[in-house]
mmCIF file as gemmi writes it, N, C-alpha and C atoms, coordinates in Angstrom:
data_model
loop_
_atom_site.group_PDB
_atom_site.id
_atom_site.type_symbol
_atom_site.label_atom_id
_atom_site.label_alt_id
_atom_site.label_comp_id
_atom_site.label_asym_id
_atom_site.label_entity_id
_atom_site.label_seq_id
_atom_site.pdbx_PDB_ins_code
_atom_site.Cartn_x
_atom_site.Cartn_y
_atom_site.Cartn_z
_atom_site.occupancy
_atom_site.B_iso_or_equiv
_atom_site.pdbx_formal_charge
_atom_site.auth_seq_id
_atom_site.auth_asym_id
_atom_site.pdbx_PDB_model_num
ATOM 1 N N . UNK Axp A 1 ? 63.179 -148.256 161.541 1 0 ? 1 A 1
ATOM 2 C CA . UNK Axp A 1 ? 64.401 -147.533 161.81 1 0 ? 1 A 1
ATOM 3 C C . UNK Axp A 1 ? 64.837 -146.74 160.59 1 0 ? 1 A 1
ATOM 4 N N . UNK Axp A 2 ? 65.163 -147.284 159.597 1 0 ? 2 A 1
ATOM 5 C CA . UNK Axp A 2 ? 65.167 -146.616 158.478 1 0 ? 2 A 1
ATOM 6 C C . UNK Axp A 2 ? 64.096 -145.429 157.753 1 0 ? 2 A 1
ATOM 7 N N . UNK Axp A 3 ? 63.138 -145.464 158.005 1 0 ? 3 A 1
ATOM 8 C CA . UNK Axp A 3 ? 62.423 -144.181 158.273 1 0 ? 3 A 1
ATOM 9 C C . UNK Axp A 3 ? 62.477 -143.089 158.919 1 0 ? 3 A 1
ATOM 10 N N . UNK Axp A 4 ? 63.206 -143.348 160.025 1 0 ? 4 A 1
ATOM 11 C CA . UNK Axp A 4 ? 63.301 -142.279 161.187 1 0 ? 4 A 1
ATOM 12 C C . UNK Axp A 4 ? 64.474 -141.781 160.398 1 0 ? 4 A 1
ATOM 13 N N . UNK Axp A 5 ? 65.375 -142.166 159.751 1 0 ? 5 A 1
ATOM 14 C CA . UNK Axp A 5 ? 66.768 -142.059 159.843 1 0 ? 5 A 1
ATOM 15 C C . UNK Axp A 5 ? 66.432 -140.627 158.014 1 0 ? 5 A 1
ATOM 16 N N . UNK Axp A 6 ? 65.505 -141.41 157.316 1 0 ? 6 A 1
ATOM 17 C CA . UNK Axp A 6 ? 65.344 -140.831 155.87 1 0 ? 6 A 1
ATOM 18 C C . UNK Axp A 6 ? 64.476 -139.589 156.405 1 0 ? 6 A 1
ATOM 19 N N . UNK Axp A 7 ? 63.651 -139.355 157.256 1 0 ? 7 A 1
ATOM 20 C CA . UNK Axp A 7 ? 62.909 -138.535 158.223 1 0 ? 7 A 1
ATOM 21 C C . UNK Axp A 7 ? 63.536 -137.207 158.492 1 0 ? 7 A 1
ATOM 22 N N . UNK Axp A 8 ? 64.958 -137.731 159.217 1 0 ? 8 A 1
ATOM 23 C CA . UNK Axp A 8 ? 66.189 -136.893 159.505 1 0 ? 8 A 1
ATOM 24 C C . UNK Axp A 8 ? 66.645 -136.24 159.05 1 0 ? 8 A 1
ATOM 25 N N . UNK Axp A 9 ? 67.145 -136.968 157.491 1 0 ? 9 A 1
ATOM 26 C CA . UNK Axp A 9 ? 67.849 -136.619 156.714 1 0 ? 9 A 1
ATOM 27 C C . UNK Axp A 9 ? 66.998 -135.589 156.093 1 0 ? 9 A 1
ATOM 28 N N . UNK Axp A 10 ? 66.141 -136.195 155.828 1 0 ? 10 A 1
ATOM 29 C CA . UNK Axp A 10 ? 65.168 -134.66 154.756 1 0 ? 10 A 1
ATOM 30 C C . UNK Axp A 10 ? 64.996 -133.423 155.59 1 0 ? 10 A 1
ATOM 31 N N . UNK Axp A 11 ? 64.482 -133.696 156.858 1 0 ? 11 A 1
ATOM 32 C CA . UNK Axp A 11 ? 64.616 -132.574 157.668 1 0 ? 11 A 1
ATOM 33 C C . UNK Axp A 11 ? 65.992 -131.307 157.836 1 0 ? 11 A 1
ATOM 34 N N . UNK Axp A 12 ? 67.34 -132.641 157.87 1 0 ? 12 A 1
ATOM 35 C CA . UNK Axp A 12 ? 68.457 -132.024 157.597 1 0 ? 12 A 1
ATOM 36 C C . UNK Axp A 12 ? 68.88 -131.146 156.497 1 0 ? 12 A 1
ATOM 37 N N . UNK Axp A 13 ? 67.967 -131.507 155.205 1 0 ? 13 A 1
ATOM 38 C CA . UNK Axp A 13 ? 68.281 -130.879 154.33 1 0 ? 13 A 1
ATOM 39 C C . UNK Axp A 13 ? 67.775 -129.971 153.719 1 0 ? 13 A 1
ATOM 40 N N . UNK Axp A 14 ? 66.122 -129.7 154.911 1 0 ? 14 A 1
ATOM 41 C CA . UNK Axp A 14 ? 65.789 -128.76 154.513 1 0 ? 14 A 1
ATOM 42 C C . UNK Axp A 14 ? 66.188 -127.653 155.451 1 0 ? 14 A 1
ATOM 43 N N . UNK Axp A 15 ? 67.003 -128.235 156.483 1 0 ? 15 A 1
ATOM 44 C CA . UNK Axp A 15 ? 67.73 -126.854 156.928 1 0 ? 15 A 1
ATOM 45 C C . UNK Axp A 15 ? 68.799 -126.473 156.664 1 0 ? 15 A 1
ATOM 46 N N . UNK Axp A 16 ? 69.398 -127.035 155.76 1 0 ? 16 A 1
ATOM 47 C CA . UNK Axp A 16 ? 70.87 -126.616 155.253 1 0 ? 16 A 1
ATOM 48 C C . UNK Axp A 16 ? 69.879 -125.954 154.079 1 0 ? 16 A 1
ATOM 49 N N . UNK Axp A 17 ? 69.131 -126.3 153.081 1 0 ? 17 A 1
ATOM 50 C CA . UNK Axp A 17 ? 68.545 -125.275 152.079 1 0 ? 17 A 1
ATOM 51 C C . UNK Axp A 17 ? 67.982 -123.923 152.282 1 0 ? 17 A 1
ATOM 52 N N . UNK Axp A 18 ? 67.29 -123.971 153.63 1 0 ? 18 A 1
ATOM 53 C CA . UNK Axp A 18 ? 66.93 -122.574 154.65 1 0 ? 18 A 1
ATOM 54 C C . UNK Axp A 18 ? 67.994 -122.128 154.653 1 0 ? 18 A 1
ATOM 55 N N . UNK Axp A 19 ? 69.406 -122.603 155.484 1 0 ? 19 A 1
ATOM 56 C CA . UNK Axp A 19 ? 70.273 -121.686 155.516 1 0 ? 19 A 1
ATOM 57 C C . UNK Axp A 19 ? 70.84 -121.052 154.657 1 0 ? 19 A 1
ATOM 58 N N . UNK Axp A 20 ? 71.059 -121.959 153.289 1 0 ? 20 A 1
ATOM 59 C CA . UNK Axp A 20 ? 71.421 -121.332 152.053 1 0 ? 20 A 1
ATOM 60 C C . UNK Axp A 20 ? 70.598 -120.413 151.366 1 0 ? 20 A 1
ATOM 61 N N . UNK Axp A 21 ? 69.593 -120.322 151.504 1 0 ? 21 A 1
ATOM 62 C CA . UNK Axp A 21 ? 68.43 -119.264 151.286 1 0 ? 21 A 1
ATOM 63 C C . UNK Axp A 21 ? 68.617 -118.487 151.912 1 0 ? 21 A 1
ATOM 64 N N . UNK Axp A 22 ? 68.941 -117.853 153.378 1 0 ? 22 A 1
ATOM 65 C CA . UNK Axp A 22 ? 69.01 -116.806 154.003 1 0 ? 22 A 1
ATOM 66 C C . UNK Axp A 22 ? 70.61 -116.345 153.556 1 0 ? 22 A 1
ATOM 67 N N . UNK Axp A 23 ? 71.54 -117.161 153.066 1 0 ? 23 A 1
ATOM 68 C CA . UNK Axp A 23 ? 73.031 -116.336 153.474 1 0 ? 23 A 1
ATOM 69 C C . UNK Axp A 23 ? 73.24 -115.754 152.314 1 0 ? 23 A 1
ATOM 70 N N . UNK Axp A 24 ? 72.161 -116.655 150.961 1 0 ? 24 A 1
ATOM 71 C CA . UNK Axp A 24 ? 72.145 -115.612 149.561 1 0 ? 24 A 1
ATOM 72 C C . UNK Axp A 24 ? 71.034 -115.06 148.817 1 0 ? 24 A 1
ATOM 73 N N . UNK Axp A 25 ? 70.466 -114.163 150.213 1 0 ? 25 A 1
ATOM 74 C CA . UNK Axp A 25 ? 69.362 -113.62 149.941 1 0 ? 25 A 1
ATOM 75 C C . UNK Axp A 25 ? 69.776 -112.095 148.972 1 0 ? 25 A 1
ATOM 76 N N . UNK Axp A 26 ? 70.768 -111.862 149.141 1 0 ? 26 A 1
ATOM 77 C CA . UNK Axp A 26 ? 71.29 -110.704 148.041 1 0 ? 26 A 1
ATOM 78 C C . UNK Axp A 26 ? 71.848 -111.158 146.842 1 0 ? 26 A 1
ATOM 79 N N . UNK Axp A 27 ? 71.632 -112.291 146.571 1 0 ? 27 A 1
ATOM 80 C CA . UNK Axp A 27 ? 71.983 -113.099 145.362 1 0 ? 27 A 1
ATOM 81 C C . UNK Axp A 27 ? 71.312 -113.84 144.54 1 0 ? 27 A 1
ATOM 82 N N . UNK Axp A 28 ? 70.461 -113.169 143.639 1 0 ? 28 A 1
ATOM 83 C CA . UNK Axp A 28 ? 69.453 -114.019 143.358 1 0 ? 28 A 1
ATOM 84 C C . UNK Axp A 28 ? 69.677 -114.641 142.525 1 0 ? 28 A 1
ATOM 85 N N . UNK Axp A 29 ? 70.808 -115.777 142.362 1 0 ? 29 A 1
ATOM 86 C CA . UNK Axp A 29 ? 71.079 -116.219 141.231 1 0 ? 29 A 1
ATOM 87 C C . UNK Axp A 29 ? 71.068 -117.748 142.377 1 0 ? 29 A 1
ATOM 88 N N . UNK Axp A 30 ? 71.998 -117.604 143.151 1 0 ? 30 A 1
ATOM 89 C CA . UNK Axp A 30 ? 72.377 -118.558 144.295 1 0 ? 30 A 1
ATOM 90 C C . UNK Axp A 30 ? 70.928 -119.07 145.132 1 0 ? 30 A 1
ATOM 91 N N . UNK Axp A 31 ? 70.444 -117.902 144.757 1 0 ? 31 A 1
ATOM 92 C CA . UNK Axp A 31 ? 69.018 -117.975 146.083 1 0 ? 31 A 1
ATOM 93 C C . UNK Axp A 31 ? 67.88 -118.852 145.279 1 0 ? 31 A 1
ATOM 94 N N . UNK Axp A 32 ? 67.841 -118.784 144.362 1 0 ? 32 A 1
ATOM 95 C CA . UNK Axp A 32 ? 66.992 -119.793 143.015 1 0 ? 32 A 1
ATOM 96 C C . UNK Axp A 32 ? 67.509 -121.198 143.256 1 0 ? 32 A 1
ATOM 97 N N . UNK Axp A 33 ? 69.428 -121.177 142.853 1 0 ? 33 A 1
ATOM 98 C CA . UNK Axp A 33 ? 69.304 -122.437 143.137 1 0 ? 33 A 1
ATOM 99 C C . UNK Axp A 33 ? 68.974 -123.053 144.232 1 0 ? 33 A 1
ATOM 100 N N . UNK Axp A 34 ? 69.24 -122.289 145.642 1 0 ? 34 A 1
ATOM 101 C CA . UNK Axp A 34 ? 68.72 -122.763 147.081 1 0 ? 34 A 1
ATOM 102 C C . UNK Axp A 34 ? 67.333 -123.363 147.063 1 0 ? 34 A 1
ATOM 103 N N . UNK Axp A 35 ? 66.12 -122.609 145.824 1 0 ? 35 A 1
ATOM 104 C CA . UNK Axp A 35 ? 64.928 -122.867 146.579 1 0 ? 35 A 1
ATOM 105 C C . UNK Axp A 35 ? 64.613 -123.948 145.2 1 0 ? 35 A 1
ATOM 106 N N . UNK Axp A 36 ? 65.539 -124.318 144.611 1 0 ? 36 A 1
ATOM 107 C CA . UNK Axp A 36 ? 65.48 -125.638 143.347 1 0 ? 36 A 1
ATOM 108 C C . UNK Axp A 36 ? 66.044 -126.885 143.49 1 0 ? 36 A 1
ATOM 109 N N . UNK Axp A 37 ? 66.356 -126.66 145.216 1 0 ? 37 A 1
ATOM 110 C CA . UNK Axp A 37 ? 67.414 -127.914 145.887 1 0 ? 37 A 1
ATOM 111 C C . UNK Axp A 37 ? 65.668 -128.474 146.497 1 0 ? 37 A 1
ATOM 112 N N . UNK Axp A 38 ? 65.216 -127.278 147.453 1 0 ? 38 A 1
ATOM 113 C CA . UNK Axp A 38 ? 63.88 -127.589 147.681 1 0 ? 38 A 1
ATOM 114 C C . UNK Axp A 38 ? 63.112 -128.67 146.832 1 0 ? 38 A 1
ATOM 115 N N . UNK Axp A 39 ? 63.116 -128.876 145.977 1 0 ? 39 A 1
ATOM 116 C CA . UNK Axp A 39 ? 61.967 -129.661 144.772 1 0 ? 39 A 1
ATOM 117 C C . UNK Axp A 39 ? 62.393 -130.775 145.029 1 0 ? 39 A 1
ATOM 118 N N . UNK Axp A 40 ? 64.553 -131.135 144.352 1 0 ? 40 A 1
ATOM 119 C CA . UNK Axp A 40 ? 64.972 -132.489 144.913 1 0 ? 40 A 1
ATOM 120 C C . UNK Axp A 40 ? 64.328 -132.92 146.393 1 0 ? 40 A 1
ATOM 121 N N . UNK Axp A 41 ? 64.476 -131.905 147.042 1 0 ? 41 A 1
ATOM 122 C CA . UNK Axp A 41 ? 64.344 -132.555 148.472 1 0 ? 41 A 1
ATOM 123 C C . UNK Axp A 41 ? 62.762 -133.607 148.593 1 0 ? 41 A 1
ATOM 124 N N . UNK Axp A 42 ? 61.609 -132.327 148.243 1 0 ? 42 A 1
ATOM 125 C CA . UNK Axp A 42 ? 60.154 -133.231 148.095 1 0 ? 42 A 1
ATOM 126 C C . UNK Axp A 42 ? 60.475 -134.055 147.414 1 0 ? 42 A 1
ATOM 127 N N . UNK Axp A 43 ? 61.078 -134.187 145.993 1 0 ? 43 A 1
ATOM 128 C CA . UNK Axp A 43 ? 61.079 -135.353 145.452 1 0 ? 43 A 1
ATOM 129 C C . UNK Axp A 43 ? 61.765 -137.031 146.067 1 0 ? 43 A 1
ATOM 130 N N . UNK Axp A 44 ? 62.553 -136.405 146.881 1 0 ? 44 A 1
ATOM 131 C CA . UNK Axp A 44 ? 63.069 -137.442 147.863 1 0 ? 44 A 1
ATOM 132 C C . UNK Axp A 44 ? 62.319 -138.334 148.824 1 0 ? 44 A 1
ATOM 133 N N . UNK Axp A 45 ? 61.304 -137.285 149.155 1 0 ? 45 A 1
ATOM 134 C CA . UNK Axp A 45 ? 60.684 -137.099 150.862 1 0 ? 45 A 1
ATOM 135 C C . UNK Axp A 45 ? 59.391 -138.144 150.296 1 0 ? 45 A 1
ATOM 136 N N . UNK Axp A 46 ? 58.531 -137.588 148.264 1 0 ? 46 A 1
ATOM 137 C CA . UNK Axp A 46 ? 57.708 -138.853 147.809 1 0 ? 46 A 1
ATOM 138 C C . UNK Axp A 46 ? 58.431 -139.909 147.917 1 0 ? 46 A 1
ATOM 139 N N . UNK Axp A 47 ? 59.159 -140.118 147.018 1 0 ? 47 A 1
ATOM 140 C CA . UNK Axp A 47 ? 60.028 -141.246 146.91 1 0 ? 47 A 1
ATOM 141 C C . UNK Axp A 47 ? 60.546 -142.023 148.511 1 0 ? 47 A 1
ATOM 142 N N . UNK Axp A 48 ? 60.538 -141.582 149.132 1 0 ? 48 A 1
ATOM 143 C CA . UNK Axp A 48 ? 61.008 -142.378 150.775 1 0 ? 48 A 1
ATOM 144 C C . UNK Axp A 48 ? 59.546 -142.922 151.022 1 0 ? 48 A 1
ATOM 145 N N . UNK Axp A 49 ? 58.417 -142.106 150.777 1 0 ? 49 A 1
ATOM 146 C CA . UNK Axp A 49 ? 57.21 -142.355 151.35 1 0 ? 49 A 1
ATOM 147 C C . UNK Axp A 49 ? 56.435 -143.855 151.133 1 0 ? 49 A 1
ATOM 148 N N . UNK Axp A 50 ? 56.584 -143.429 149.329 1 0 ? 50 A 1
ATOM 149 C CA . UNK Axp A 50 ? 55.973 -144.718 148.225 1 0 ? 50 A 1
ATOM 150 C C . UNK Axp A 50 ? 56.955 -145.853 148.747 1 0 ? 50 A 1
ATOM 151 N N . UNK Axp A 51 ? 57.926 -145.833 149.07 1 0 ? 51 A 1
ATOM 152 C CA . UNK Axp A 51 ? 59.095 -147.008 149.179 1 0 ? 51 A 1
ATOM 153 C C . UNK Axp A 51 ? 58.396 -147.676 150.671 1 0 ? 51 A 1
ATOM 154 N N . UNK Axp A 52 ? 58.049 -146.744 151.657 1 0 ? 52 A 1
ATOM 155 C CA . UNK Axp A 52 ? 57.65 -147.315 152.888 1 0 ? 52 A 1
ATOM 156 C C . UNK Axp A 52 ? 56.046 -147.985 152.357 1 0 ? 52 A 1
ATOM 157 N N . UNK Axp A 53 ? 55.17 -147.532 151.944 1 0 ? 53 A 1
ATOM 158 C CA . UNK Axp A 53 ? 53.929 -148.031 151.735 1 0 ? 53 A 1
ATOM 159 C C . UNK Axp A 53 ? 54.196 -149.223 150.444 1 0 ? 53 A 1
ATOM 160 N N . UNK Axp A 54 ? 54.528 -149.156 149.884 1 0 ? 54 A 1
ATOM 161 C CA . UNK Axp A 54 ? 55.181 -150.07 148.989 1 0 ? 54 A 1
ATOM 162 C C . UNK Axp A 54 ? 55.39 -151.454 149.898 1 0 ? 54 A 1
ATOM 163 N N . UNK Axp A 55 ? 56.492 -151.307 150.856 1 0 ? 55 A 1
ATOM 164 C CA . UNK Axp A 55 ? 57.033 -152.174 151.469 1 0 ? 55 A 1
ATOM 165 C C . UNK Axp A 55 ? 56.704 -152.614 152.563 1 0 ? 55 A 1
ATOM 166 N N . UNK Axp A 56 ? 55.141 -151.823 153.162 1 0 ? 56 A 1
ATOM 167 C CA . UNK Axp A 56 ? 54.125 -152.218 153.778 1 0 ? 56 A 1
ATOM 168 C C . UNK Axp A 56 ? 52.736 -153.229 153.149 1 0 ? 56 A 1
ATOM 169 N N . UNK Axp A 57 ? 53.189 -152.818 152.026 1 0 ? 57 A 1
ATOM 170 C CA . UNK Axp A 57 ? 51.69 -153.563 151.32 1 0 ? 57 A 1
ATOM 171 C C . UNK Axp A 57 ? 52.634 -155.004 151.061 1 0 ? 57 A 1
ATOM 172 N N . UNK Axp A 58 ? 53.75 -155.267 150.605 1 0 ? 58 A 1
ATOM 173 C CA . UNK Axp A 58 ? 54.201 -156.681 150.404 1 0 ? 58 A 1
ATOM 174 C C . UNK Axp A 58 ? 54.591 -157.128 151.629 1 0 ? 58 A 1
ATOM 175 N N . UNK Axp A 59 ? 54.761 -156.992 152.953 1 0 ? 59 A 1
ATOM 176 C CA . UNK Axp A 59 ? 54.586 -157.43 154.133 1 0 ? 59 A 1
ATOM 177 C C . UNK Axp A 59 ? 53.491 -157.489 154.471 1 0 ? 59 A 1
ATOM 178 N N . UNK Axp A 60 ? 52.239 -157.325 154.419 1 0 ? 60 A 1
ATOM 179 C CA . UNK Axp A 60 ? 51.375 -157.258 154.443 1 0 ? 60 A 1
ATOM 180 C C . UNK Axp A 60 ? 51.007 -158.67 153.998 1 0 ? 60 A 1
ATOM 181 N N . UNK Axp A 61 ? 50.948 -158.621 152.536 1 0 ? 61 A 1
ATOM 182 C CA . UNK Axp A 61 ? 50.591 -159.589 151.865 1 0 ? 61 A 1
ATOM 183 C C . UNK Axp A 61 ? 51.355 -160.857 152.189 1 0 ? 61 A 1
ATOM 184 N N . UNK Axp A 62 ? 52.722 -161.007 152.293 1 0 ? 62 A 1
ATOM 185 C CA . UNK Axp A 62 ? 53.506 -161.867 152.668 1 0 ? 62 A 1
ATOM 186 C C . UNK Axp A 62 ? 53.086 -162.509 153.997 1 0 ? 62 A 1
ATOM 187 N N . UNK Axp A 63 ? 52.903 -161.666 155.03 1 0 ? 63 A 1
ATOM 188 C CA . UNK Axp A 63 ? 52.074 -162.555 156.34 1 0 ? 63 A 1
ATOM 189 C C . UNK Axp A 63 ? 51.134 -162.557 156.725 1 0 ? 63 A 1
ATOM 190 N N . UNK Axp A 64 ? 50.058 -162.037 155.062 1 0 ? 64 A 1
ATOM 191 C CA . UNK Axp A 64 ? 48.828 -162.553 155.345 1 0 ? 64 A 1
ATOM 192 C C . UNK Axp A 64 ? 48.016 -161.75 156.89 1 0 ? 64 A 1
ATOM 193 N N . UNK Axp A 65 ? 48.757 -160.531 156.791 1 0 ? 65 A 1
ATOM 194 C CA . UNK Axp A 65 ? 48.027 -159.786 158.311 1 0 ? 65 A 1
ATOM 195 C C . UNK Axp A 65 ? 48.332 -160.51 159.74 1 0 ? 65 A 1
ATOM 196 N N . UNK Axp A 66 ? 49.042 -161.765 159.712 1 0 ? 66 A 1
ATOM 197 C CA . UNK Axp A 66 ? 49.574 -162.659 160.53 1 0 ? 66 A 1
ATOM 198 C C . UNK Axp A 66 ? 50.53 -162.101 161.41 1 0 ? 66 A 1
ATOM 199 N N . UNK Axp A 67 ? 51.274 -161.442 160.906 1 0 ? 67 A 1
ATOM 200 C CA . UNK Axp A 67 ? 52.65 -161.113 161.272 1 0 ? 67 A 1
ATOM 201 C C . UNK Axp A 67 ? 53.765 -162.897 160.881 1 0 ? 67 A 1
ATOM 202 N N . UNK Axp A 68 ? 53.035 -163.687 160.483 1 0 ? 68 A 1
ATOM 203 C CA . UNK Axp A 68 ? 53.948 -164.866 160.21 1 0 ? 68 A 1
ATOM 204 C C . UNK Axp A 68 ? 53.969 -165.268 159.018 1 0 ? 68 A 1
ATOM 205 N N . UNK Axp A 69 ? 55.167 -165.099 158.089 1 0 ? 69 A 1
ATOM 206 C CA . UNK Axp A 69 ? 55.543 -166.126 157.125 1 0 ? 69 A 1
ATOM 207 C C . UNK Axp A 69 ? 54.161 -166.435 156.296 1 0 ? 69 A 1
ATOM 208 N N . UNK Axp A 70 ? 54.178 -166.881 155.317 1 0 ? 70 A 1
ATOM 209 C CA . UNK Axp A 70 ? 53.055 -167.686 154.507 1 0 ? 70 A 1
ATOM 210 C C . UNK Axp A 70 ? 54.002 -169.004 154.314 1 0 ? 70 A 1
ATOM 211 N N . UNK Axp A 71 ? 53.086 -169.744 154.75 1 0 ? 71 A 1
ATOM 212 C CA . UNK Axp A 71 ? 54.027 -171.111 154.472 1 0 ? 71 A 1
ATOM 213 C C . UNK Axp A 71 ? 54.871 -171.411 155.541 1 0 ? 71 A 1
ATOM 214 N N . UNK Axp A 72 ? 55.013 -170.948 157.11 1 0 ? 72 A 1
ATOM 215 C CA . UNK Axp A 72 ? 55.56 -171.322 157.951 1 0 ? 72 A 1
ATOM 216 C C . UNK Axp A 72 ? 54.522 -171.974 158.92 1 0 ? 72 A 1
């Protein structure tokens, strides 16, 4: 669930950065920072990714491919 939701959000924000890119396309001062919000955003979108595989590999390990507990 929480994936879908961080999924969203990045998606969301790369359309609010599109839009800000198109409304200061005669501004190239504004329009730089629009496409330097872009970078945070990937940097977000790794960071959500590594956190899910991360937190797949210690579930993983934790139930032993079981789906149950170690030690239950």
């Amino acid at each position: 669930m929480l994936c879908h939701f961080g999924g969203v959000l990045i998606f969301a924000s790369i359309v609010v950065a599109a839009l800000k890119m198109i409304t200061n396309a005669n501004n190239p001062q504004k329009r730089a920072e629009s496409i330097g919000s872009l970078a945070w955003i990937c940097g977000g979108g790794v960071i959500l990714g590594a956190s899910l595989i991360i937190s797949g590999i210690i579930v993983n390990i934790a139930t032993n491919s079981t789906g149950d507990l170690l030690g239950s």
